[in-house]
C-alpha positions in Angstrom: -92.5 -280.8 89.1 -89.8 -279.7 86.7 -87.2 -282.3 85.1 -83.6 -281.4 85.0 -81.3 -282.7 82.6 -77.6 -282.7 83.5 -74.8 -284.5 81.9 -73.5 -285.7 85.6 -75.5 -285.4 89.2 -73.7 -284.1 92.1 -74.5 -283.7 96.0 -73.9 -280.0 95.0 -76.6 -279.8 92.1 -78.6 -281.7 94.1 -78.5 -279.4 97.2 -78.5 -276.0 95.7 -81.7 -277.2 93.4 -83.5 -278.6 96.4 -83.5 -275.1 97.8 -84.5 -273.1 95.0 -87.3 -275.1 93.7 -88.3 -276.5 96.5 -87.6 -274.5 99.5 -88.3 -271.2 97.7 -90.1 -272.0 94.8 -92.7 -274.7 96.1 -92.1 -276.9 92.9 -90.0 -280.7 93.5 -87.6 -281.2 91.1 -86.0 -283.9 89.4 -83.1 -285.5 87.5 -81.9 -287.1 84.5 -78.2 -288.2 82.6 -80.0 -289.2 79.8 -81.1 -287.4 76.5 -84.0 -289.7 74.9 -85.7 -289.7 78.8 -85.6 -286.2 78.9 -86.8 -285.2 75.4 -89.8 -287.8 75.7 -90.9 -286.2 79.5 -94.0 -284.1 78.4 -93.8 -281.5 81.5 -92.0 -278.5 82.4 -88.0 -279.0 82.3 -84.4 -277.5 81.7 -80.9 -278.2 80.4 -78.7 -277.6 82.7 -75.1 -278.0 80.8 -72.2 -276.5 79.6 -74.3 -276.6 75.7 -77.6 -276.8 74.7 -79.7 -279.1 72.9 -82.5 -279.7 70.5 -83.8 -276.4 71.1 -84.8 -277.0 74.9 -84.9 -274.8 77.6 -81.5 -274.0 78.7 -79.2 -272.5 81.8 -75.2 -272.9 80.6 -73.7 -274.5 83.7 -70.1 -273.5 85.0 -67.7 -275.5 86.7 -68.4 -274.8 90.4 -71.3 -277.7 90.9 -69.5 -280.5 89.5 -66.1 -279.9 91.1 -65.1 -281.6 94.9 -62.6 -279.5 96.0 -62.4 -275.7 97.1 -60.5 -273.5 94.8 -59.8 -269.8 94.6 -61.8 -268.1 92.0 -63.4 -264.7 90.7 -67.3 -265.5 89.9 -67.4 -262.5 88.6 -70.2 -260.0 89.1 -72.6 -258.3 86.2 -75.2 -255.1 86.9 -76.6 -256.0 83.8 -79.8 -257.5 84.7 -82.1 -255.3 87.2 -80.8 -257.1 90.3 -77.0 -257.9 90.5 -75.5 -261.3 89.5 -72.6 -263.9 89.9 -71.1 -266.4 87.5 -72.3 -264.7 84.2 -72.3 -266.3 81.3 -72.1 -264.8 77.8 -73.8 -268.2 75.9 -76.7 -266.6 73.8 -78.6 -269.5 73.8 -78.7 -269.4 77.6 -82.2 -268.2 79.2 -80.3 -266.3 81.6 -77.3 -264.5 81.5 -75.5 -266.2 84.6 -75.8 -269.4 86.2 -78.0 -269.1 88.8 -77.7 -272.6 90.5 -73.8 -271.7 90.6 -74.3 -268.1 92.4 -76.9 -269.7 94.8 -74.7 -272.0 95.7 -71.6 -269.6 96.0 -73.9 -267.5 98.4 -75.4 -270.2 101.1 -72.5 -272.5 101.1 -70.6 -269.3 101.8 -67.6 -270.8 99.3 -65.3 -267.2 99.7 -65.2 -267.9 103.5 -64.0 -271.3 102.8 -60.5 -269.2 100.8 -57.8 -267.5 102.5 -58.7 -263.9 103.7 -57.7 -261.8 106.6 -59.6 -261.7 109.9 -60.9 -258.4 112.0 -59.9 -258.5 115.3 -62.0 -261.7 116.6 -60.6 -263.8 113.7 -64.2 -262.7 111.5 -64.8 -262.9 108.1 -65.2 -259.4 107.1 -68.0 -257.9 105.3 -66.1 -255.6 103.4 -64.4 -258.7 102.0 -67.4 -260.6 100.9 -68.3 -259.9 97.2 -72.0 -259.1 98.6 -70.1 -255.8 99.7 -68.2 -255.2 96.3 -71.0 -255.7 94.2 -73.3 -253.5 96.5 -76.0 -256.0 96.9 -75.5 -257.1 100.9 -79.2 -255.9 101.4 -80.3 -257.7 99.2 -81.6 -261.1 99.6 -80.4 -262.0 96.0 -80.8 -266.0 96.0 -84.3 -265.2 96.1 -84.3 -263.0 93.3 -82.2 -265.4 91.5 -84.9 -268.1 92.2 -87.3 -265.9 90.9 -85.7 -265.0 87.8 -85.3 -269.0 86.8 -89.2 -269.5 87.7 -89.7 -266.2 85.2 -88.0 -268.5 82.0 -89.5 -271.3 83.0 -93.2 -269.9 82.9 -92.2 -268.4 79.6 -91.3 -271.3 78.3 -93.9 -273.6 79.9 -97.1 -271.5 81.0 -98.8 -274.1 83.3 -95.6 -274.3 85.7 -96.5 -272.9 89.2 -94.6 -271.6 92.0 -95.7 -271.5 95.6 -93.8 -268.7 97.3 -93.4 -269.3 101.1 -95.1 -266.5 103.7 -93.2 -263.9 105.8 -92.3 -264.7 109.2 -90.8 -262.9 112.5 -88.6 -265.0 114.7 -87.3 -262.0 117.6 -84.2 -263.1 119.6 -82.2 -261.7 122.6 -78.4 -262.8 123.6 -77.5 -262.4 127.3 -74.1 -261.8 127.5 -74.1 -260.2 130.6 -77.7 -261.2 132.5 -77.0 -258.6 135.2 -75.1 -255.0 135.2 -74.0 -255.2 139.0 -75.9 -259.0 141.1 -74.5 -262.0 141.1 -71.0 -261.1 140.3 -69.3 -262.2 143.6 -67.0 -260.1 146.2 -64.1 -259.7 143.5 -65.6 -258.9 140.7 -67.6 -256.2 142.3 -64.4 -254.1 143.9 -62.7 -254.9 140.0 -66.0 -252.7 138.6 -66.3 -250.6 141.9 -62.3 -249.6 140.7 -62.5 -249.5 136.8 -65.9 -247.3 137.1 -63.6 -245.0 139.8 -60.3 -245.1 137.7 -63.2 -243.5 134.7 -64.4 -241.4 136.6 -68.0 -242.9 135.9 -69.2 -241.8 139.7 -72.6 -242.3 139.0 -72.4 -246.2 137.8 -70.6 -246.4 141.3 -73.6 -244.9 142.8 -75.9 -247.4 140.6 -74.2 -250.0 141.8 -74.6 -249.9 145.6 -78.3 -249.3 144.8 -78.6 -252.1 143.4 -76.9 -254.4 146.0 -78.7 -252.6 148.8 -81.5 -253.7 147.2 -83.1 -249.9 146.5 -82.8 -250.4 142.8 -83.7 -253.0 140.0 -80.6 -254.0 138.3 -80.7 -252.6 134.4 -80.0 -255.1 133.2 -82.8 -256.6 134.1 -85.1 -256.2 131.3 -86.6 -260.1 131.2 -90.4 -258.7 132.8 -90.5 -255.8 129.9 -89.9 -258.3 127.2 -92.1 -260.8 128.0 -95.0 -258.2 128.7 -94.0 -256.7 125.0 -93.7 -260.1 123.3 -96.9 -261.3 124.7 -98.3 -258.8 123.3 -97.6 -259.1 119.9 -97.8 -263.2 120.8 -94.7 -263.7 119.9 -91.6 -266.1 122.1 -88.2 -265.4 121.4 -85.4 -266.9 121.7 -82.7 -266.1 124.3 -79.3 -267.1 123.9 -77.1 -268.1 126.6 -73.5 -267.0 127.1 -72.9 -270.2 129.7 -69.2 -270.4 130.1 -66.5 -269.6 132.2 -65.4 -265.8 132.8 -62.2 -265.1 131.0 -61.3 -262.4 128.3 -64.5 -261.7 126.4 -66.5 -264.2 128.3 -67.9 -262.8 131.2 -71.9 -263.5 131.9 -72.6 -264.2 135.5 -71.1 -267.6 137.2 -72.6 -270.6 136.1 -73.6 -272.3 139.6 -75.0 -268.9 140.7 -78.8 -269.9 141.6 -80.1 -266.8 140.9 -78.8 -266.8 137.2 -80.0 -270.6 137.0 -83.7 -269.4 138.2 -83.4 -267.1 135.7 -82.7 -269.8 132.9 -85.7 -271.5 134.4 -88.3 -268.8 133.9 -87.2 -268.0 130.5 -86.7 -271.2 129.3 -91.3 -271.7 129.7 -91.2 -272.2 125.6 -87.9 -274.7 125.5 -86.5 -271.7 122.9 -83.6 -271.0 125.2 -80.5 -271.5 123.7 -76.2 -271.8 123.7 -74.6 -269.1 122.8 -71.0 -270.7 122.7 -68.3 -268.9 124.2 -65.8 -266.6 122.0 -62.7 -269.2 123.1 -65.1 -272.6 122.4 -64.7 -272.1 118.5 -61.2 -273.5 118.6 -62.3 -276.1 121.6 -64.5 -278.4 121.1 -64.5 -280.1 124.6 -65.0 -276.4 125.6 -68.1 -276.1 123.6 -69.1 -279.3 124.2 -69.0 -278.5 128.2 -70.7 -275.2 127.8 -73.9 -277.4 125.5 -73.6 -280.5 128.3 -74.0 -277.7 131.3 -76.5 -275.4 129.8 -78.6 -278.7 128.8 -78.1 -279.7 133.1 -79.3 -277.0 133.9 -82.7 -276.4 131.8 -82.9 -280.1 132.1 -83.5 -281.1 128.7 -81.3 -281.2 125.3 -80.1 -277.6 124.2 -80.7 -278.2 120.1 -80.2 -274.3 118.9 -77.4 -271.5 119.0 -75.7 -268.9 118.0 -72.1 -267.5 118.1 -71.1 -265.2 120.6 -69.7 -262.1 118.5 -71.1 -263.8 115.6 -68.0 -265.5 114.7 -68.1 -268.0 112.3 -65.1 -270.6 111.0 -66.4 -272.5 108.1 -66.5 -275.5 108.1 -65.1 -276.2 111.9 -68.2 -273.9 114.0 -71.0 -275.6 111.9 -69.5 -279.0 111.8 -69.0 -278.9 115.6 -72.7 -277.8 116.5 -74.0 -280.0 114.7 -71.6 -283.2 115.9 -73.3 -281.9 119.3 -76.9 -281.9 118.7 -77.5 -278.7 117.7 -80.5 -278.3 115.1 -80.6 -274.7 114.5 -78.3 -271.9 114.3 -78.9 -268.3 114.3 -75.5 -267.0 113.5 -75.9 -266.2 109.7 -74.8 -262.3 109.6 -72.4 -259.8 109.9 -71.6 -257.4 112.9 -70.4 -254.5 111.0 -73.5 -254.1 108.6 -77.4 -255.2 108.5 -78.2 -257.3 105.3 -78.2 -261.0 103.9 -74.4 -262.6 104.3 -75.6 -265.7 102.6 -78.2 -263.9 100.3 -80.9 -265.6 101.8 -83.6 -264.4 104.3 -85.1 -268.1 104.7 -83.5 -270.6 106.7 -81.6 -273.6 104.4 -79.6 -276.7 105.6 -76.0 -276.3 105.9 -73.8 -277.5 103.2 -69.8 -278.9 104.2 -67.7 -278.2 101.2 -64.7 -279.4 102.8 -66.9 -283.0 102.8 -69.2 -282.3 99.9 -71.7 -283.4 101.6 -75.2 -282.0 103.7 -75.5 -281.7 107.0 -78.7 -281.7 109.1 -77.8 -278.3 110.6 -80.6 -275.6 110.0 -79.1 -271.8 109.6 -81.2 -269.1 110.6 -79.9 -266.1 108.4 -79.9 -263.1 110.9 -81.0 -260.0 109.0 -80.6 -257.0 111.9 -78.8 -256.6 115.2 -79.2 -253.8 117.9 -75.2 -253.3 118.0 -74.6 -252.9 114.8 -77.0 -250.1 114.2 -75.7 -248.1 117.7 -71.5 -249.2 117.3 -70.7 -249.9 113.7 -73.5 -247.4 112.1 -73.2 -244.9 114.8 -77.3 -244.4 114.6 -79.6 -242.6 117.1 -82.8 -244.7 118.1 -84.5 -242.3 115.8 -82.4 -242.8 112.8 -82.1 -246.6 113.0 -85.8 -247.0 111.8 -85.1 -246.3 108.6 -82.8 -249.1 108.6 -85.5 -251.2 110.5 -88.2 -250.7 108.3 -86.0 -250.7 105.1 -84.5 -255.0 106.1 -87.7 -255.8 107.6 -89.9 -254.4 103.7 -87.2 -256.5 101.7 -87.2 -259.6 104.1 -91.2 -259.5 104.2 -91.2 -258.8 100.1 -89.6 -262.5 99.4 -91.8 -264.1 102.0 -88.7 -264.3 104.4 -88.0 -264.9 108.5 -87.0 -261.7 109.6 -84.4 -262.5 112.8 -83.7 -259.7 114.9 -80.9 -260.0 117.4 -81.3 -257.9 120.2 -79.6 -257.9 123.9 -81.3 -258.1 127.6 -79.2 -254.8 128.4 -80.3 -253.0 125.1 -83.6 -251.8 127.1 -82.3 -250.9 130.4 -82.6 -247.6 129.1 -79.4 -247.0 131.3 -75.9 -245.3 130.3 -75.2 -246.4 126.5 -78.3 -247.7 125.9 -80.4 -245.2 126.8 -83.5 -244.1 124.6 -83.1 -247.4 122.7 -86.6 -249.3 124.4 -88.5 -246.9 121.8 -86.4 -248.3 118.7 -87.2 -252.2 119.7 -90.7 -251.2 120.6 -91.3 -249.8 116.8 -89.6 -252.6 115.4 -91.9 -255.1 117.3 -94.9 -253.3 116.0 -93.9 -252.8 111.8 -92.6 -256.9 111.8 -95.3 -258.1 113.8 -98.1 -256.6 112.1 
């Protein structure tokens, strides 16, 4: 155990100290207001205040944990130490030259999201707006190498203290946006694609088409026997998200009453790790969301309790607050589209923090470290190329003892039209975060 000593205690301290010594550093931790208690406790221990004291150990605290409201500022960002920081500090008589529980906290609470920025086109946070991206450390899973360098001063300072790192972990998960390319998409929705693919000249997804109706083809899309053959094995279950809403605008998975698409939820659903993945239009609407939870949870007759965004879009507090007003346990939305890396600087999953309330909240995020689009759309990759990436998140995520989340899509291995070649990339990634 290590003793803080702080001159006030606050639901922020309290949070962002839980997760680095406990969560990530395997070591409780406790508190204390006063002076004489602290001096007398004969174990390892820190100040944790704006100035030191009788020569104890001692982290100069900014501002940020002790206030209760969200303001705009700069926390600033220093290259001086090997691994970028936040919040430094220029105190000589601190141990380190930022403020560690402050940046931590900065990170996972994602405070900048909580400010006024402009939206990309799906009303997203940006990543090129996030000071991850300005300080050039988005792929890095900096909180942890914060942790670290506290438990480094403490052990210099006290020798006995112990950490007790957690161990690496591989959680893969698919979205299904669309479950199938061409079944189960009723008379008027077929002559729409039958028209768009004719108006493209796309001739041959015309031809595709009516093979698959006719029933001389297996739809591409179709991928749900490969996976499970390839997760099995590694022995591995992933997750599958659900897009289980109405069709309008970017929301337009197969009808939700269709029986085929319900047997479907059925046979995936053998693990209970099926999940919601909320329509693009329920983040404004909660009785929206709260529809597409109720019916999902019908239909795979038992409480749906995980999730993740469709597009990935986040609204802090309102998408986190919502989920988890509705059940929801875990959430695997934690990244960006644009770019693979660590949007909360964390590659474990942490409770969700409201800082519009000040308050926890028994929400678990799941920080999402890769996705299958992001490589092929926003990085413009080849199957081949991509590995690098792959093996270059999935190293760094398995060097802190992190979950490595990989989001993939049912349609990303129907080695069909866009996708085609891509089975090999999964396949590879499978086999380097599995072993």
């Amino acid at each position: 155990m290590i003793l803080i000593y702080t001159p006030s205690l606050s639901n922020r301290l309290r949070y962002i100290s839980s997760l680095l010594f406990n969560d990530l550093l395997g070591v409780d931790c406790a508190f204390t207001s006063f002076q004489d208690d602290f001096s007398s406790f004969q174990g390892p221990k820190l100040v944790y205040a704006p100035a030191p004291f009788d020569g104890e150990l001692f982290i100069e605290s900014k501002k940020l944990l002790f206030e209760d409201n969200v303001n705009p500022l700069d926390p600033g960002i220093s290259t001086k130490d090997p691994v970028p920081v936040i919040f430094p500090t220029e105190n000589e008589h601190s141990a380190l030259p930022f403020d560690p529980f402050a940046a931590a906290f900065y990170m996972v609470t994602r405070y900048e999201e909580y400010e006024k920025h402009k939206h990309d086109k799906y009303g997203r946070f940006p990543a090129h707006a996030s000071i991850a991206m300005q300080g050039k450390f988005l792929e890095l899973p900096v909180v942890h190498f914060w942790a670290d360098r506290l438990a480094e001063v403490i052990i210099t300072k006290f020798p006995g203290f112990t950490v007790k790192k957690p161990e690496y972990s591989f959680i893969p998960t698919i979205d299904i946006d669309h479950a199938f390319a061409f079944r189960c998409r009723g008379l008027s929705r077929t002559a729409g694609g039958i028209a768009r693919s004719a108006m493209n000249f796309s001739f041959d997804d015309i031809f595709m088409r009516f093979k698959v109706l006719s029933g001389a083809r297996k739809d591409p899309f179709d991928t749900y026997e490969y996976l499970h053959t390839l997760h099995t094995a590694y022995g591995l279950n992933p997750y599958y998200f659900i897009l289980f809403a109405n069709y309008g605008g970017k929301d337009n998975n197969i009808s939700t009453t269709n029986k085929t698409f319900l047997k479907l939820l059925a046979s995936l659903d053998q693990e209970k790790k099926v999940g919601i993945h909320p329509s693009l239009s329920s983040n404004r609407h909660l009785k929206k969301l709260d529809k597409e939870v109720y019916g999902l949870s019908k239909a795979l007759d038992r409480d749906v309790t995980c999730s993740r965004q469709h597009f990935l879009k986040i609204s802090f507090p309102r998408t986190y607050r919502n989920l988890a007003n509705l059940g929801i346990t875990d959430d695997f939305s934690m990244g960006y589209a644009s770019h693979p890396g660590f949007r909360s600087g964390m590659a474990r999953p942490y409770w969700f923090f409201d800082l519009s309330r000040n308050e926890f909240v028994p929400l678990k995020i799941h920080p999402v470290t890769l996705m299958d689009v992001t490589m092929k759309d926003y990085q413009r990759l080849t199957p081949e190329q991509s590995l690098e990436t792959i093996h270059h998140m999935i190293s760094m995520v398995r060097s802190v003892g992190g979950e490595f989340v990989s989001l993939c899509h049912n349609e990303t291995f129907s080695e069909y039209g866009r996708w085609l070649g891509w089975r090999s990339m999964y396949e590879e990634l499978l086999r380097f975060a599995a072993k």
